[in-house]
Residue, then its C-alpha position, 0 to 999 in steps of 0.5 A: x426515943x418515941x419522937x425519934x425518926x425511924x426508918x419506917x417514920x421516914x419513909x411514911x413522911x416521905x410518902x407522904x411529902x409525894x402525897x402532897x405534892x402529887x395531889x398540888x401537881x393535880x391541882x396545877x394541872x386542872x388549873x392548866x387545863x381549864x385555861x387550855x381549854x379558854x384558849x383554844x376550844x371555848x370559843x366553839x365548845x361549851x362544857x355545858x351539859x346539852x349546849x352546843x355552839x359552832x361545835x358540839x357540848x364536851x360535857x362528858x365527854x369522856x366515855x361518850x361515843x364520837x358523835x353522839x351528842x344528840x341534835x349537833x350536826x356532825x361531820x359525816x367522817x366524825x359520824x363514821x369514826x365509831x371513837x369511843x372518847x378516852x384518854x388515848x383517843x381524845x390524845x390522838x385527836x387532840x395531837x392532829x385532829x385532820x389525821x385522826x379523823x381525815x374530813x371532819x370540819x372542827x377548824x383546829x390545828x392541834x395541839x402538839x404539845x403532849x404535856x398540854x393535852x394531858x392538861x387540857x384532857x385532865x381537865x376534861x375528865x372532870x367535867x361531868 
């Protein structure tokens, strides 16, 4: 019967129902994310290119060096980090940023939850 459900029918069908529903959870999470990131780190960070403001500019900050953004006045403990900014490392930070880097001056406790990090880093990724 060509209308029939054959095993291999089912199972492109329900790859693709994973699809779908991968590609909603992703949405979900950027969604999260950006309000992550309006609650806890707006106030001090801009996601705008070259505009910093009590801290610096996280446009990009994926793949960026730790303090490198040019014109912000780091810490001197930020300055000696030599983080290289990626998912595990903004994880770390994001976690407790005092124990990460012990001595720089961003006034933020952390963000414990780890499924809200994985948002709040998702969401930044995306903004370059």
């Amino acid at each position: 019967m060509a209308g029939a459900l054959t095993p291999r029918r089912r199972a492109l069908l329900a790859a693709g129902a994973a699809l779908l529903l991968a590609g909603h959870a992703g949405l979900a999470a950027a969604a999260d994310g950006a309000d992550l990131f309006a609650t806890h780190c707006a106030e001090c960070h801009s996601l705008r290119e070259g505009r910093d403001k009590v801290g610096p500019s996280l446009f990009g900050i994926n793949g960026r060096t730790a303090a490198a953004s040019a014109g912000f006045a780091y810490s001197e403990a930020m300055r000696r980090s030599a983080i290289q900014w990626n998912g595990l490392t903004l994880d770390a930070y994001l976690e407790a940023p005092a124990a990460r880097v012990p001595g720089n001056r961003m006034g933020f406790g952390g963000l414990p939850d780890a499924a809200e990090r994985k948002a709040l880093i998702a969401y930044l990724a995306g903004i370059k």
